[in-house]
MARZA-346249 format. One record per residue: y, z, x of N, C-alpha, C, O in turn. Coordinates in Angstrom, 2 decimals. Layout:
N
MILUM       n.Y       n.Z       n.X      ca.Y      ca.Z      ca.X       c.Y       c.Z       c.X       o.Y       o.Z       o.X
MILUM         Y         Z         X         Y         Z         X         Y         Z         X         Y         Z         X
...
***
This chain:
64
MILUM       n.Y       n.Z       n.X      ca.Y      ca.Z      ca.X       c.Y       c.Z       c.X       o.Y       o.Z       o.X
MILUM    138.08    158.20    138.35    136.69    157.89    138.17    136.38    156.61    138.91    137.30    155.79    139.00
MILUM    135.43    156.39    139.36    134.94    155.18    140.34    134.18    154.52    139.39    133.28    155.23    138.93
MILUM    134.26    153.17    138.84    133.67    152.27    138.51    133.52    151.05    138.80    132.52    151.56    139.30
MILUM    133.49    149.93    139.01    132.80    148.29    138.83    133.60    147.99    137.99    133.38    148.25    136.80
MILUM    135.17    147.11    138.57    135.29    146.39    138.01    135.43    144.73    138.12    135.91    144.17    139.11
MILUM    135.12    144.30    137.38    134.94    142.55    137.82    134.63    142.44    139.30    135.24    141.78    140.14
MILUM    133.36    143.34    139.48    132.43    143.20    140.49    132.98    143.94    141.90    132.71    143.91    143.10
MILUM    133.74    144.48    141.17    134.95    145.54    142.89    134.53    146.45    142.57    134.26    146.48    141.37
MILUM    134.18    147.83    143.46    134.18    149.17    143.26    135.98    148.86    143.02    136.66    147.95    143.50
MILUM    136.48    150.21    141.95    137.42    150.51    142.34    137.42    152.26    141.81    136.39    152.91    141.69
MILUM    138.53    152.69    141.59    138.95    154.37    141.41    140.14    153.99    140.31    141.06    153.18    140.36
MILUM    139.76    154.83    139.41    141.00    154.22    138.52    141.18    155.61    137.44    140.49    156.61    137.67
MILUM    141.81    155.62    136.67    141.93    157.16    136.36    141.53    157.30    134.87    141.43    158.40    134.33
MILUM    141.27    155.93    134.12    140.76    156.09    132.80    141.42    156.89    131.73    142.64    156.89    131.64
MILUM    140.68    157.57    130.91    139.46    157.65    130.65    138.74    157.28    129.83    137.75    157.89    129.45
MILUM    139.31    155.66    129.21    138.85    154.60    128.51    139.22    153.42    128.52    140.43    153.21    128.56
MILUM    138.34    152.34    128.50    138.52    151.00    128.39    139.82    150.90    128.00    140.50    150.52    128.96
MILUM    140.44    151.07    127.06    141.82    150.80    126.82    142.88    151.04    127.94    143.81    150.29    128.23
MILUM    142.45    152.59    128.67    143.28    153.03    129.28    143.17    152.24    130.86    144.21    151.96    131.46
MILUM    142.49    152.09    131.15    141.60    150.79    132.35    142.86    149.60    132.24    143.68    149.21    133.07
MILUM    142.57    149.21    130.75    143.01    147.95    130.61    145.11    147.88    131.03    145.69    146.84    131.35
MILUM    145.75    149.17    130.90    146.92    149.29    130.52    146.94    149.66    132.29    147.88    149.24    132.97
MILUM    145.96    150.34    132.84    146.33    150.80    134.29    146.45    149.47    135.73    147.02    149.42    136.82
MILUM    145.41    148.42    134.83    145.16    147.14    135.39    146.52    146.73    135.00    146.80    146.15    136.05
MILUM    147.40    146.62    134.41    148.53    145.68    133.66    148.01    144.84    132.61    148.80    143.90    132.58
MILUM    147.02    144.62    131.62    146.45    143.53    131.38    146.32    144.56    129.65    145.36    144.24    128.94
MILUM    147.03    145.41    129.26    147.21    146.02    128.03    147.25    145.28    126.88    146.53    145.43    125.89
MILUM    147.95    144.63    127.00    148.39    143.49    125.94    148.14    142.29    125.90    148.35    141.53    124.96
MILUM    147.65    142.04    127.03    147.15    140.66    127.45    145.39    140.37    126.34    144.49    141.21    126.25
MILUM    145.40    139.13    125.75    144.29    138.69    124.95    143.02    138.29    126.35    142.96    137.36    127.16
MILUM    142.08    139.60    126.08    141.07    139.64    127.11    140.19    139.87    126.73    140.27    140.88    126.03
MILUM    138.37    139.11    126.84    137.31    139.93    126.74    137.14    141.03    127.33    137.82    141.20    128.34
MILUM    136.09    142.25    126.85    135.60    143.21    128.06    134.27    143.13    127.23    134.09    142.85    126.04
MILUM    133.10    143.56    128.55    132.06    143.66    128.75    131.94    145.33    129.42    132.57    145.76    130.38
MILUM    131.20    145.88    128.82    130.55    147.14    129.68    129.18    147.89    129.95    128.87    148.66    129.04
MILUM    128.56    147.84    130.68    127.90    147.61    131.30    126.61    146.77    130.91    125.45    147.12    130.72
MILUM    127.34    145.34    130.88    126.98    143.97    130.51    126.73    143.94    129.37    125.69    143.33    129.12
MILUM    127.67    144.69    127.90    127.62    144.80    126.62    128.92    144.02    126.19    129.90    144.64    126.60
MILUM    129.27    142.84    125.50    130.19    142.48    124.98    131.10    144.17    124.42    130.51    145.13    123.93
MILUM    132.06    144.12    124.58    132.97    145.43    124.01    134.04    145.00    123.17    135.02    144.56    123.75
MILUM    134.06    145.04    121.77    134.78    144.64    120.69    136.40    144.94    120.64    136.46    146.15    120.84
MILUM    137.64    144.48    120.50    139.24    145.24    120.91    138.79    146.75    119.76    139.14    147.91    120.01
MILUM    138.19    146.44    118.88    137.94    148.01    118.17    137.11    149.00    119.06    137.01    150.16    118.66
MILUM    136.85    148.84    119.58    135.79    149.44    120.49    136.61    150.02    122.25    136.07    150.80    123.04
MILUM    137.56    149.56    122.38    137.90    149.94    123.85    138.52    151.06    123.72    139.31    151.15    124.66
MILUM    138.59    151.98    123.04    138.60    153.29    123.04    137.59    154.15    123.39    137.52    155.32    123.02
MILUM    136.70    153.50    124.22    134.99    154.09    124.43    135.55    154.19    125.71    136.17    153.39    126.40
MILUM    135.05    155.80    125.96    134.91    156.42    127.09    134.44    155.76    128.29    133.69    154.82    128.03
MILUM    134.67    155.98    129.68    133.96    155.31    130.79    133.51    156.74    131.55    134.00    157.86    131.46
MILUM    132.56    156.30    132.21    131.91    157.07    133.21    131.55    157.18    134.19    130.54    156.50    134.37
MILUM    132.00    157.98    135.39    131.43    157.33    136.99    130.46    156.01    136.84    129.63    155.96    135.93
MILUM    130.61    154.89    137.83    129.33    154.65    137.93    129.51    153.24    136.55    128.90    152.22    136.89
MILUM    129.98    153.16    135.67    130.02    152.21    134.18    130.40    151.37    135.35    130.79    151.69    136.47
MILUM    130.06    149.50    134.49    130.52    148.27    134.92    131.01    147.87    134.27    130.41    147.77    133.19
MILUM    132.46    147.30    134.32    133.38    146.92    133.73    133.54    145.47    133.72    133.41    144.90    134.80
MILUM    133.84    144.64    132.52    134.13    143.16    133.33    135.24    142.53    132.38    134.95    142.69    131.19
MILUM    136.03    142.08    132.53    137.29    141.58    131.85    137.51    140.03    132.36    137.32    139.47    133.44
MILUM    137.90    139.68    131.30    137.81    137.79    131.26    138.62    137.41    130.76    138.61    137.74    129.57
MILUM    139.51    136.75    131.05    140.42    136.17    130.17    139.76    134.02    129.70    139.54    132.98    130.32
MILUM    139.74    134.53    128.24    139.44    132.81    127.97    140.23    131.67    128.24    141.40    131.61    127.87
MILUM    139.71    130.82    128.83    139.93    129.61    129.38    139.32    128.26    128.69    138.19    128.06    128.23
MILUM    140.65    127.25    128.79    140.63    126.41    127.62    140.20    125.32    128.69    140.56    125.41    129.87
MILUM    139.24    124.04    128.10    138.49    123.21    128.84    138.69    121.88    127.53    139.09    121.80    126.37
MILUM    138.01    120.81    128.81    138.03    119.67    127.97    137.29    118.65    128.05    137.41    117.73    127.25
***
Protein backbone atom coordinates (compact mmCIF):
# COMPACT_ATOMS: atom_id res chain seq x y z
CA UNK A 1 0.00 0.00 0.00
CA UNK A 2 1.45 3.53 -0.74
CA UNK A 3 1.23 5.94 2.00
CA UNK A 4 2.99 9.25 3.64
CA UNK A 5 5.22 8.52 5.87
CA UNK A 6 6.97 11.25 7.97
CA UNK A 7 6.37 13.23 4.87
CA UNK A 8 8.02 10.42 2.24
CA UNK A 9 5.74 8.67 -0.15
CA UNK A 10 6.66 5.25 0.63
CA UNK A 11 5.09 1.41 -0.30
CA UNK A 12 5.00 -0.62 2.61
CA UNK A 13 2.89 -3.70 3.04
CA UNK A 14 0.83 -2.96 6.27
CA UNK A 15 -2.00 -3.54 6.92
CA UNK A 16 -1.87 -1.58 10.15
CA UNK A 17 -0.20 1.00 12.06
CA UNK A 18 1.25 -1.59 14.20
CA UNK A 19 2.30 -3.56 11.33
CA UNK A 20 4.01 -0.18 9.60
CA UNK A 21 5.56 0.27 12.85
CA UNK A 22 7.36 -3.45 13.08
CA UNK A 23 8.14 -3.17 9.07
CA UNK A 24 9.92 0.33 9.82
CA UNK A 25 12.02 -1.53 12.76
CA UNK A 26 10.62 0.86 15.31
CA UNK A 27 8.01 -2.07 16.91
CA UNK A 28 9.06 -1.73 20.23
CA UNK A 29 10.57 1.36 20.19
CA UNK A 30 8.45 4.15 22.65
CA UNK A 31 6.95 6.33 19.66
CA UNK A 32 4.13 8.76 18.97
CA UNK A 33 1.92 8.14 15.78
CA UNK A 34 -0.28 10.55 14.19
CA UNK A 35 -2.67 9.57 11.26
CA UNK A 36 -3.81 11.53 9.09
CA UNK A 37 -2.87 14.40 11.45
CA UNK A 38 -4.94 12.52 14.34
CA UNK A 39 -2.85 11.83 17.49
CA UNK A 40 -3.14 7.67 17.35
CA UNK A 41 -3.26 6.13 20.89
CA UNK A 42 -0.54 2.58 21.39
CA UNK A 43 -4.33 1.08 21.90
CA UNK A 44 -5.30 2.22 18.76
CA UNK A 45 -2.42 1.13 16.21
CA UNK A 46 -4.20 -1.76 15.27
CA UNK A 47 -6.28 0.63 12.90
CA UNK A 48 -6.19 -0.25 9.47
CA UNK A 49 -4.27 2.00 6.82
CA UNK A 50 -5.30 2.86 3.45
CA UNK A 51 -3.77 3.89 0.09
CA UNK A 52 -3.21 7.37 0.27
CA UNK A 53 -3.40 7.63 4.78
CA UNK A 54 -0.55 10.02 6.36
CA UNK A 55 1.43 8.58 8.68
CA UNK A 56 3.75 10.42 11.16
CA UNK A 57 5.91 8.85 13.90
CA UNK A 58 7.99 10.82 16.50
CA UNK A 59 10.01 9.77 18.82
CA UNK A 60 10.02 12.18 22.18
CA UNK A 61 12.82 14.24 22.81
CA UNK A 62 14.08 15.44 26.10
CA UNK A 63 15.05 19.36 26.30
CA UNK A 64 16.21 21.82 28.78
Amino acid sequence: MKITLNGEPRDLAGPSVQDVLHEIGLAEARVATALNGSFLPLAQRDRALSDGDVLEVVSPMQGG
